[in-house]
C-alpha positions in Angstrom: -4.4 -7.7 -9.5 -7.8 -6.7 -8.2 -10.9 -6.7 -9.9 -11.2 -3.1 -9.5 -7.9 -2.6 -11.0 -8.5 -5.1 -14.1 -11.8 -3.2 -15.0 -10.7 0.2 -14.8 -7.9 -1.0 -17.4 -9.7 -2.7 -19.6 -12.4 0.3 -20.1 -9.5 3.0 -20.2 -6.8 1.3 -22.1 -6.3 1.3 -26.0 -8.6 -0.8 -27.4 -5.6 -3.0 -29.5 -4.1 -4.1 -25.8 -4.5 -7.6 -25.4 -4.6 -8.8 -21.9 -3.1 -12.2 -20.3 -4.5 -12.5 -16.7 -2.4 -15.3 -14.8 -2.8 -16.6 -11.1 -2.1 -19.7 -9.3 -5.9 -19.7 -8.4 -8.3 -21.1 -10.9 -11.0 -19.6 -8.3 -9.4 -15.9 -7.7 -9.2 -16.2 -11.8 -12.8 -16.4 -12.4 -13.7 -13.9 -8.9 -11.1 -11.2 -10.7 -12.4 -11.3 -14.0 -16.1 -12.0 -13.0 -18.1 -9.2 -15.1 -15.5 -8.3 -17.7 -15.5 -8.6 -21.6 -13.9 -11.7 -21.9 -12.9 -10.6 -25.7 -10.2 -8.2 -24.3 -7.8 -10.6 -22.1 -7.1 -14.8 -21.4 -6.7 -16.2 -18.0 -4.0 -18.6 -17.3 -3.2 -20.3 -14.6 0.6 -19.2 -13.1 2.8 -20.4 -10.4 5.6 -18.0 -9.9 7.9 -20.4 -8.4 7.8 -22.4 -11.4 11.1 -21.0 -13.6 10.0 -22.4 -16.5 6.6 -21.3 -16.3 7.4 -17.8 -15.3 10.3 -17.1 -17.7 7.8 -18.4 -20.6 5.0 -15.7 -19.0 7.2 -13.1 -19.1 9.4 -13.6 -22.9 5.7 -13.2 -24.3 5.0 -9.9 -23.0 5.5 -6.1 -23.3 4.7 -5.2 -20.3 4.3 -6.8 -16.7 2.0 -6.0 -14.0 3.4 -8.3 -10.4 0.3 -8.4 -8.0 0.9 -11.3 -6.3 2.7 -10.4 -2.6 4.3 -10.7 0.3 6.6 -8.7 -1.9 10.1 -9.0 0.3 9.5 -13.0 -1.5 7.9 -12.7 -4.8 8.9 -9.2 -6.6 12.7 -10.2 -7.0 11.9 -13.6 -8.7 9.7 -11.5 -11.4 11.4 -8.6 -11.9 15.2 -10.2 -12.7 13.3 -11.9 -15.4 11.8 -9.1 -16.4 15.6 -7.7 -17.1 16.6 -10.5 -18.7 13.8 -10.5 -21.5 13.6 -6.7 -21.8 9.9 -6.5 -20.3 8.6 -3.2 -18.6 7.4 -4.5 -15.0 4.9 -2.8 -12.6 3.6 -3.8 -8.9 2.5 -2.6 -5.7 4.8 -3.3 -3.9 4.7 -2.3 -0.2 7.6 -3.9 1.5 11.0 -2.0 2.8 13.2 -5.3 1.4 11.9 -5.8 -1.6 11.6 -1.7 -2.4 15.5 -1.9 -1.4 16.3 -4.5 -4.1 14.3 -2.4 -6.5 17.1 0.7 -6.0 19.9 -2.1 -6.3 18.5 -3.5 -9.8 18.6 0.3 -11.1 21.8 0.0 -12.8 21.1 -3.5 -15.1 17.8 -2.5 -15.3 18.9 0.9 -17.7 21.1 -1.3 -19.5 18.5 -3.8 -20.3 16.0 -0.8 -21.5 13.5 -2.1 -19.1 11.7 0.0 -16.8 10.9 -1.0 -12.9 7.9 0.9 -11.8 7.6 -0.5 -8.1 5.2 0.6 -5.6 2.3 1.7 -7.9 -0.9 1.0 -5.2 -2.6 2.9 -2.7 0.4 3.0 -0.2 3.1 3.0 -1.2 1.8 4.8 -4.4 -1.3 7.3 -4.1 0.8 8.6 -1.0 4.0 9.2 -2.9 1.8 11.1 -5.2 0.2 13.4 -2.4 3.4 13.9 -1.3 5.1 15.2 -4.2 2.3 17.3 -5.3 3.0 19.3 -1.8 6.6 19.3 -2.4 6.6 20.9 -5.6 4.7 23.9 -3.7 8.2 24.4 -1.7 11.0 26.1 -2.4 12.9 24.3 -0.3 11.4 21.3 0.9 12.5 19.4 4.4 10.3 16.9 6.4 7.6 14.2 4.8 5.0 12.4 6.6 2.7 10.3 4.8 0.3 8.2 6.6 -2.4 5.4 5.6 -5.0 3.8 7.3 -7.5 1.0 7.2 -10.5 -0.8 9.0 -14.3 -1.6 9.8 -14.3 -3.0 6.4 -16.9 -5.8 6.4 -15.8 -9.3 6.5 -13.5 -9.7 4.0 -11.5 -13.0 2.2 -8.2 -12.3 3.2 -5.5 -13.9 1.6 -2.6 -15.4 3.1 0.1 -12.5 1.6 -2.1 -10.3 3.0 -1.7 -11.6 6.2 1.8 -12.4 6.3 2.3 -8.4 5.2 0.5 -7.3 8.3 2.3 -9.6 10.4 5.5 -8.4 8.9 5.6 -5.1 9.9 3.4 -5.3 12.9 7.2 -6.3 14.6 10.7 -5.8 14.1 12.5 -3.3 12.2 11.8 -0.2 10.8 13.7 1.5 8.5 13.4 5.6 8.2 15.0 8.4 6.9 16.5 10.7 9.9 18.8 13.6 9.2 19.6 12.9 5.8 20.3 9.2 6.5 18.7 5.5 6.5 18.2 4.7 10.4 16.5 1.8 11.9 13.4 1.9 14.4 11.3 -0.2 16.2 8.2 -0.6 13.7 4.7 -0.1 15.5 6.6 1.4 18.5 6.4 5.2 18.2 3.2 6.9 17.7 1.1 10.0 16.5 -2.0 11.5 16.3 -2.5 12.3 11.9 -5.1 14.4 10.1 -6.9 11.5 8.4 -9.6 12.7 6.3 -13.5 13.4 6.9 -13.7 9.7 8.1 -11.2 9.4 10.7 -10.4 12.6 11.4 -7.4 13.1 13.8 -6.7 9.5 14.3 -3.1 7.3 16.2 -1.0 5.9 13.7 2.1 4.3 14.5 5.3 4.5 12.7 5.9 1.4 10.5 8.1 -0.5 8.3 6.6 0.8 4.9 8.9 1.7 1.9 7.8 5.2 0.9 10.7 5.6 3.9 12.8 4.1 0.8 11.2 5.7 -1.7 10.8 8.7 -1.3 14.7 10.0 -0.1 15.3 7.8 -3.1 13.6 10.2 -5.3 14.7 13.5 -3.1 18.1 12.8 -1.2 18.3 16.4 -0.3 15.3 15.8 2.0 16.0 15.6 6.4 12.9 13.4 7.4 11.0 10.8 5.7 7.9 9.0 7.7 5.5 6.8 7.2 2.8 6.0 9.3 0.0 3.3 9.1 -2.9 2.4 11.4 -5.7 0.7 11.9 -9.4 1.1 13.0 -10.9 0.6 15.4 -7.2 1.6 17.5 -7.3 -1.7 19.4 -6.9 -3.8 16.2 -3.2 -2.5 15.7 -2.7 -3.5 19.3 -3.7 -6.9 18.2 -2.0 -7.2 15.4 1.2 -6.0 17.4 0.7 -9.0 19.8 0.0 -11.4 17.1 3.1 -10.0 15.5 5.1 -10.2 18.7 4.1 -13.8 19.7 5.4 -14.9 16.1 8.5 -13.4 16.1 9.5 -14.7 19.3 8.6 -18.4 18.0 5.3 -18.6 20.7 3.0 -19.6 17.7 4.2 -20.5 14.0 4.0 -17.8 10.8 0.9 -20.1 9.9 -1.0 -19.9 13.1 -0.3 -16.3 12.9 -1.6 -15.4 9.7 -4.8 -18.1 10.4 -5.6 -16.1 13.0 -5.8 -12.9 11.2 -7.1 -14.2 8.1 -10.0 -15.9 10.4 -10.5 -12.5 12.7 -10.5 -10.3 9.2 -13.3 -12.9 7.6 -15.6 -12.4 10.6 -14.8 -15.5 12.3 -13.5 -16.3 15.9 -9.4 -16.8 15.2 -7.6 -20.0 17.6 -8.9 -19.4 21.4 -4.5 -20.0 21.2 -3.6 -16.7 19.4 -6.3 -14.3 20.8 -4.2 -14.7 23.9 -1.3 -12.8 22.5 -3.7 -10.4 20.7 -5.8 -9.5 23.7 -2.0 -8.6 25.3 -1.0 -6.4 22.6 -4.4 -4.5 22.9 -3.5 -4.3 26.9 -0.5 -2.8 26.6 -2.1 0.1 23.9 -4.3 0.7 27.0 -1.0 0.8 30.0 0.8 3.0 27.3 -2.1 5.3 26.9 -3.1 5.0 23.3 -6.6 3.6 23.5 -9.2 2.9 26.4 -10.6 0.3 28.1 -14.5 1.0 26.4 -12.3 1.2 22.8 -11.3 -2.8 23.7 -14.5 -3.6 24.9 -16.6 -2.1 21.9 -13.9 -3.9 19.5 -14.2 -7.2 21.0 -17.7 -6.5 21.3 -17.9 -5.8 17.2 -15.6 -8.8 16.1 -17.1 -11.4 18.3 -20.7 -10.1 17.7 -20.5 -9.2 14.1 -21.5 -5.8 14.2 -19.5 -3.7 11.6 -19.2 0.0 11.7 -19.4 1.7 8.1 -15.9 1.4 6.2 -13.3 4.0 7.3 -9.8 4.4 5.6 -7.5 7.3 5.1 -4.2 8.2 3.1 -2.2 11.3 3.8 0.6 13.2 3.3 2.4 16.4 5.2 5.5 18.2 4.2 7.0 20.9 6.1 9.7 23.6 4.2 10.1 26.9 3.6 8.4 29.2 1.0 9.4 33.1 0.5 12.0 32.5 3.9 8.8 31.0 5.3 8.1 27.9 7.5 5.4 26.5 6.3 3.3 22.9 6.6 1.2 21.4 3.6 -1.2 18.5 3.8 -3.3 16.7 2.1 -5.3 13.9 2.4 -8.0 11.3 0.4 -11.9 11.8 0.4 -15.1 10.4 0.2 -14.8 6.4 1.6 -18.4 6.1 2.1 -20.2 2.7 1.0 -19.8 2.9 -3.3 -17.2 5.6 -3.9 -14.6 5.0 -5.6 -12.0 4.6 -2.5 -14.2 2.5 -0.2 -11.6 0.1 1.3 -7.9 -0.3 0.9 -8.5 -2.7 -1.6 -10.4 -0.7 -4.1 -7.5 2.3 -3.4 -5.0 -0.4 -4.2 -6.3 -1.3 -7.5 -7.4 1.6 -8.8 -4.4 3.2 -8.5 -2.4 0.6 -10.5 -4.7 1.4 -12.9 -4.0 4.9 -13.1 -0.5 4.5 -12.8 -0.1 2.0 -15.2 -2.3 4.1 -18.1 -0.1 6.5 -17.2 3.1 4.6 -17.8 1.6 2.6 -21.0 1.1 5.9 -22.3 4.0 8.0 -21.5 7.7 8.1 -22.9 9.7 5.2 -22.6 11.5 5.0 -19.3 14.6 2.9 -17.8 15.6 2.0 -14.5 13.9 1.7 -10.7 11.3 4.2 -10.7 9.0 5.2 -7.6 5.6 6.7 -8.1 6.9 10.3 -7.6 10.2 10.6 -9.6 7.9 9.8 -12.7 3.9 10.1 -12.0 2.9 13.7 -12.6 0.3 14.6 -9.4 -1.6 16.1 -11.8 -1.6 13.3 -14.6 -2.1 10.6 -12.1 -5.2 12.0 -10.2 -6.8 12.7 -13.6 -6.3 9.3 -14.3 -7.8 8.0 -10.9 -11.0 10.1 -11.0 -11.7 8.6 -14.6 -11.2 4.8 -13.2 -13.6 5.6 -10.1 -16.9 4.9 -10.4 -18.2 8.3 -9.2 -15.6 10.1 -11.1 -18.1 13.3 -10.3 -16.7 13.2 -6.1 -13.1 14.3 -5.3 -10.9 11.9 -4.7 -8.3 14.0 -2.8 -8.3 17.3 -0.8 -7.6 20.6 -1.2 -4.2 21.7 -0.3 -4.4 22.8 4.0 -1.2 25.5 4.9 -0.6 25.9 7.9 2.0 28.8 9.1 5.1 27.6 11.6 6.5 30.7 12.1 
């Protein structure tokens, strides 16, 4: 969990909840809980891939919160044992894989009485929320786009799931929902121009694995198309994650090369003289396709290599297109205000402060049972209540009006 996410629960959440923070990190223990009233929670230190330890974790508690990725390897391991001992569980998860096993745990999971709330962050999460709230305004609802995207964030610790995530569906497979059925794409391949937000404005995102493509059909089979798109800014740094990406896959640097190299380029620091040889590739073949331009490269090079940061820019979104009174019409909406101290400054903030509203939402609602994504049990309306009172201008909107747009 985030820091963001730890103090927006601890100030919002009953006052007779008692809190058991757990990492594998002394250090991210003390950085996490750095500022907060210790008399409301105890740190331990965890390692999930001790059984022992993690079964013990678990039997002791109501309710489970899993913020510890990559997901496609950690959020099976905790939530079977979260079945077994008849504990609710929560994460953010924001893998295709590990949003699949989710859906196949359904079943034991109602006849344990435990709940699985999976993919409760920013995205997937904040967008399945976005996109629900537009869908309820349809009578009869067909295509869903959601779209996030992150970057010219300051230097930044990035920790090696982080990484690996990135590199993880920078390549490979991409699962989507075409005419009513699961299909597999190229992720990063295919790409579009998204209405972003005040900060990005119309920006490229590419089609990617993400598992709101899950998710969401999931939660409305009756839907035709399900999308999700990411990106990231400045437009060359997808390019170079792409290489990066690429390279590993095809066994021309290792998986921990790969994610040095990002976790070094994200922190402000050079990266392997090796690796930047498959990134600077990826970022030439964005330009030979068309989707950025030779001064985009040069003034990203220019800002990683120099150190000069633009001001933080980040976006989640959501279109729908259906019909209304025999009408063809398209809804979108996206997330505001990402200047320097708002509330949604950088992914990470997003992230965290979303689990928080989601799981005040969830501690406070009706018991549930089963696999349950953000937007068969989240009301829009709850939710967003909920995020505005974690933020720390709860005064600014988080979110946008509704934009309709006529297709007739």
């Amino acid at each position: 969990m985030t820091g963001r996410a730890v103090r927006a629960l601890l100030d919002h959440a009953p006052a007779d909840l008692r809190f058991v923070l757990s990492d594998v990190s002394e250090a991210a223990l003390e950085r996490v809980t750095s500022g907060v009233d210790p008399r409301r929670f105890e740190a331990r230190t965890l390692d999930l891939h001790d059984d022992a330890a993690l079964d013990a974790t678990v039997a002791e508690a109501d309710f489970v919160i899993h913020g510890a990725g990559p997901y496609h390897r950690t959020a099976q391991r905790v939530r079977t044992r979260c079945i077994v001992h008849g504990t609710d569980y929560m994460d953010i998860d924001d893998d295709v894989e590990s949003g699949l096993e989710a859906i196949a745990l359904d079943a034991e999971a109602r006849e344990a009485g435990v709940a699985i709330f999976a993919g409760c962050g920013a995205s997937p999460g904040l967008t399945n929320i976005l996109a629900r709230d537009l869908l309820e305004r349809l009578e009869e609802p067909l295509d869903v786009e959601v779209a996030w995207c992150v970057g010219s964030e300051p230097a930044m610790d990035v920790g090696r799931a982080v990484a690996e995530h990135t590199l993880h569906i920078g390549a490979g497979d991409c699962v989507t929902w075409r005419d009513g059925r699961r299909v597999t794409h190229r992720s990063f391949a295919a790409s579009t121009v998204f209405p972003m937000g005040p900060e990005l404005g119309d920006h490229r995102v590419y089609e990617c694995a993400h598992p709101e493509t899950v998710m969401i059909p999931h939660s409305f089979p009756e839907l035709r198309n399900v999308t999700c798109w990411g990106g990231l800014h400045p437009l060359p740094a997808v390019g170079l994650v792409k290489g990066v990406a690429l390279a590993e896959r095809k066994g021309h640097i290792s998986l921990d090369e790969a994610c040095a190299f990002l976790q070094q380029v994200l922190g402000g620091r050079a990266g392997a003289s090796k690796v930047w040889r498959y990134a600077i590739g990826g970022a030439l073949a964005q330009i030979r396709s068309g989707e950025a331009r030779w001064r985009d490269l040069a003034a990203f090079v220019w800002s990683e290599l120099g150190g000069h940061s633009e001001p933080p820019k980040m976006g989640l979104a959501a279109r729908v297109v259906g019909r209304r009174d025999g009408q063809l019409i398209r809804l979108s909406r996206t997330t505001v205000d990402h200047g320097p101290g708002s509330a949604l400054d950088s992914m990470e903030a997003a992230t965290g402060l979303s689990l928080a509203a989601f799981a005040l939402l969830a501690l406070s609602g009706e018991k549930r049972r089963g696999c349950l994504f953000p937007e068969a049990w989240a009301d829009p309306a709850d939710f967003l209540t909920l995020l505005s009172k974690s933020g720390e201008r709860a005064a600014s909107p988080l979110v946008s009006e509704v934009r309709e747009e006529s297709l007739a």
